[in-house]
C-alpha distance (Angstrom), angle and dihedral (degrees) to the residues before:
residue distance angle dihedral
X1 . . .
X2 3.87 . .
X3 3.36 122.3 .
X4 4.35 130.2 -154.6
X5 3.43 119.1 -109.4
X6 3.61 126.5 -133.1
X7 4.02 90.9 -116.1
X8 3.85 81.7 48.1
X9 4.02 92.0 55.9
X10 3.63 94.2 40.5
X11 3.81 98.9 47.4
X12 4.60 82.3 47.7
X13 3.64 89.5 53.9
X14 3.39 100.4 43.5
X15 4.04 94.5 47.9
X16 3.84 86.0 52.4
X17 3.83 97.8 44.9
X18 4.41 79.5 49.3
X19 3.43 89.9 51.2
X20 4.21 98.1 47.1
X21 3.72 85.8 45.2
X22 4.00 91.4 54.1
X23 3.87 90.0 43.2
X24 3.83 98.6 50.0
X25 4.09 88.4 46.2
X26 3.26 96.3 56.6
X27 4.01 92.4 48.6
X28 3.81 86.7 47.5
X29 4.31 91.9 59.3
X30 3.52 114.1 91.0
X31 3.18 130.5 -144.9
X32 3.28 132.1 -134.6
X33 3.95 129.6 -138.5
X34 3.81 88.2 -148.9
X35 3.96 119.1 65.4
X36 4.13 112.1 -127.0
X37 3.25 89.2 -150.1
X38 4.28 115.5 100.2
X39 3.61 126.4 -164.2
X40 3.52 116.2 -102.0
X41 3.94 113.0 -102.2
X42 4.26 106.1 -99.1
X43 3.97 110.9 -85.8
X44 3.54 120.1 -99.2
X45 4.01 96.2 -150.7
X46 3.78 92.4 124.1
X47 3.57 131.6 69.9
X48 4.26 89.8 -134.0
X49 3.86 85.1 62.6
X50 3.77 119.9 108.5
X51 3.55 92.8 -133.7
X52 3.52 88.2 52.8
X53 4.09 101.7 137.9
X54 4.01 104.1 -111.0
X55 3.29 121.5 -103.4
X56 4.15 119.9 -101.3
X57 3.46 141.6 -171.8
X58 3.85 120.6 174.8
X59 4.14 146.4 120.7
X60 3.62 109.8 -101.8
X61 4.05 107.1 -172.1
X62 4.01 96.1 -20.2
X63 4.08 97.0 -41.1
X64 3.67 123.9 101.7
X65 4.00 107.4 -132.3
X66 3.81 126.1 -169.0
X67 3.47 141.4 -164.7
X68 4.00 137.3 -168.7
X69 3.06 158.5 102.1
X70 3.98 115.0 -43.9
X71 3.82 116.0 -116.3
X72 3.86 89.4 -149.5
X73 4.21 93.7 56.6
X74 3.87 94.3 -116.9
X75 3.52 91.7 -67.4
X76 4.18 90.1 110.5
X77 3.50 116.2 168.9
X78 4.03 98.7 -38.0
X79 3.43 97.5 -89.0
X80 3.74 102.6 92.8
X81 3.45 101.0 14.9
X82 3.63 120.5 -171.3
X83 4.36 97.4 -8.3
X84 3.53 102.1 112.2
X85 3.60 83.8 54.0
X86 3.98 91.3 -126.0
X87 3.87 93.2 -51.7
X88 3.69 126.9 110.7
X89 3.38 136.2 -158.8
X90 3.63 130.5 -165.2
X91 4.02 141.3 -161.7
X92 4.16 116.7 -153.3
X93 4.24 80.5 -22.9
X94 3.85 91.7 -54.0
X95 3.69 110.1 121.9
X96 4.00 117.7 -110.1
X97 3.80 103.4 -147.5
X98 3.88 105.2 -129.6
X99 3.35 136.0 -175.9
X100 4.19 131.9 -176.0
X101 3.57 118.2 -135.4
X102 3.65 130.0 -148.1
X103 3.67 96.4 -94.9
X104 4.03 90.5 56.1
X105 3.38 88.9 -104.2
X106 4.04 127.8 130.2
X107 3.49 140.7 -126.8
X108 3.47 138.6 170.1
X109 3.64 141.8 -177.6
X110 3.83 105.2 -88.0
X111 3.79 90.5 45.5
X112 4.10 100.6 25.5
X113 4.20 87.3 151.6
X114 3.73 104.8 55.2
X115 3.74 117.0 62.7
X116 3.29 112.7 -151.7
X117 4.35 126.4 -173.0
X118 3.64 108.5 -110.3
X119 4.28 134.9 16.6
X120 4.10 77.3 -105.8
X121 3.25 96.8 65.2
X122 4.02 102.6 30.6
X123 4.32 80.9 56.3
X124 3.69 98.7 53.9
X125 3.57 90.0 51.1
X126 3.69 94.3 50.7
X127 4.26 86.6 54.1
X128 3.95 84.8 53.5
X129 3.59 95.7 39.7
X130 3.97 83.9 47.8
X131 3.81 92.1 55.0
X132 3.52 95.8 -153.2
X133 4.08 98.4 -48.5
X134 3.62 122.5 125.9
X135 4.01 118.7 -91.1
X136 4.00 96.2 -113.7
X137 4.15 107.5 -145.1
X138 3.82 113.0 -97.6
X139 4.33 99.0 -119.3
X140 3.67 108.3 175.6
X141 4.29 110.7 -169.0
């Protein structure tokens, strides 16, 4: 004849008692009629798009920055395909490699932790970041 052990009983109870609790949470969600989720806004990784960033070309403390649409598409030279979403930016004529990130935010490669809203913005920190030096070409081998 075998007989339950107390660790036996305890461990039983305590798997129902997990299992009540998990079946009278899930009757206490509601649910909604309406989903919560939104549709993410349309992407502006083409020139064409209306939320295209606008195109700029000014000097910001002594350096001439630009901003527009890339003649190449995004598509560069290879190496960063497709991240400034077909938008280039450049510093005294030297290209700033950008790149958008999901948010719609902007980053580049002299400032690569600091998001900033618009190329505009993400260039004139690179020139103070830069602190007068030159913007050395990004070569990758």
């Amino acid at each position: 004849m075998s007989t339950i052990t107390r660790r036996q009983a305890l461990g039983a109870a305590a798997g129902v008692t997990a299992a009540l609790a998990t079946a009278g949470a899930a009757q206490a969600i509601p649910v909604s009629p309406v989903s919560p989720v939104t549709p993410a806004p349309a992407s502006p990784a083409t020139p064409a798009s209306a939320d295209a960033p606008e195109p700029f070309d000014e000097v910001y403390r002594g350096r001439r920055i630009q901003g527009g649409a890339s003649h190449d598409g995004g598509h560069g030279d290879g190496h960063h395909a497709g991240h400034g979403g077909g938008y280039s930016v450049r510093i005294d004529g030297e290209e700033l490699h950008v790149m958008q990130n999901a948010d719609g935010t902007w980053i580049s490669v002299v400032n690569h932790y600091e998001p900033l809203a618009t190329p505009r913005a993400t260039a004139r920190a690179a020139v103070v970041e830069l602190q007068g030096a030159d913007l050395v070409p990004l070569t990758l081998s």
